[in-house]
N, C-alpha and C positions, 0 to 999 in steps of 0.2 A: 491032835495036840490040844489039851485041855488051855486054858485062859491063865492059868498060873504060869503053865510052862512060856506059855506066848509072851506073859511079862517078863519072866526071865528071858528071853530072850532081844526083846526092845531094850531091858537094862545092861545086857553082855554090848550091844549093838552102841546104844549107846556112850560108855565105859569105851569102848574100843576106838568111838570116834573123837572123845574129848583125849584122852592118851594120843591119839594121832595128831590132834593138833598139838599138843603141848611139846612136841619132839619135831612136828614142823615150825612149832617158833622158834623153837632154839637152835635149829637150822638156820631160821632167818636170821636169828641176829648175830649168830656167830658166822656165816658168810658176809653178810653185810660190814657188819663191824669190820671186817678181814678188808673190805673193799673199800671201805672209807682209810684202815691204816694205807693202803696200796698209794691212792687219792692223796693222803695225804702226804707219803714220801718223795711220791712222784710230781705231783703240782705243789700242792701245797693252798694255803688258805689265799684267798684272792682268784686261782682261778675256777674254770670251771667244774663245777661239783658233778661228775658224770653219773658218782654210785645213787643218784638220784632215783633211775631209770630203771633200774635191780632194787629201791626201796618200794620205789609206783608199785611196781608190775607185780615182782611178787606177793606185796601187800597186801594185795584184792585180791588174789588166790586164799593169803591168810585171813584174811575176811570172814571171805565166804566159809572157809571150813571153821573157823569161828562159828559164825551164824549155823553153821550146820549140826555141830557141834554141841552149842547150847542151848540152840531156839530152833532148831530146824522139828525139831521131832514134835513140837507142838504146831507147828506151823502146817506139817506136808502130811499127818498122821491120817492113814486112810479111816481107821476106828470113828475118829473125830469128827473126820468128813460124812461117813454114812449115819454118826446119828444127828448131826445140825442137818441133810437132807428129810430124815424120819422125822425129827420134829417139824420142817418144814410142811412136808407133805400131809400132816396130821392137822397141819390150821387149816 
């Protein structure tokens, strides 16, 4: 696989992981939202806020695939890694 193709194929990878998040957010928040109307039918304002614990938990999952999403491919990129080693190894 030449170096062109290789790009193409970080940018499909890519592409596919940002579209994932964007369809897990709107997951989130049209579950969530659904759990706060629930919350608010059923309790009501004053007591306790339960859908807190469904906004925590899966948030940090939304997070991460955030971060994965936008910053991850600069961060965990093996390319990246072997040539800051090569420069290393050359001082």
């Amino acid at each position: 696989m030449n170096t062109e193709q290789q790009k193409d194929e970080e940018l499909w990878q890519m592409a596919k992981a940002r579209v994932g998040f964007r369809w897990s957010f709107i997951s989130y928040f049209i579950v969530n939202a659904f759990l706060v109307v629930i919350w608010f039918f059923s309790s009501g304002p004053g007591s306790y806020f339960w859908p807190i614990w469904s906004m925590m938990g899966w948030g940090v999952g939304i997070a991460f695939q955030y971060f994965y999403a936008y910053h991850g491919n600069k961060m965990i990129s093996a390319t990246q890694e072997y040539e800051k080693l090569k420069r290393e190894q050359q001082d």
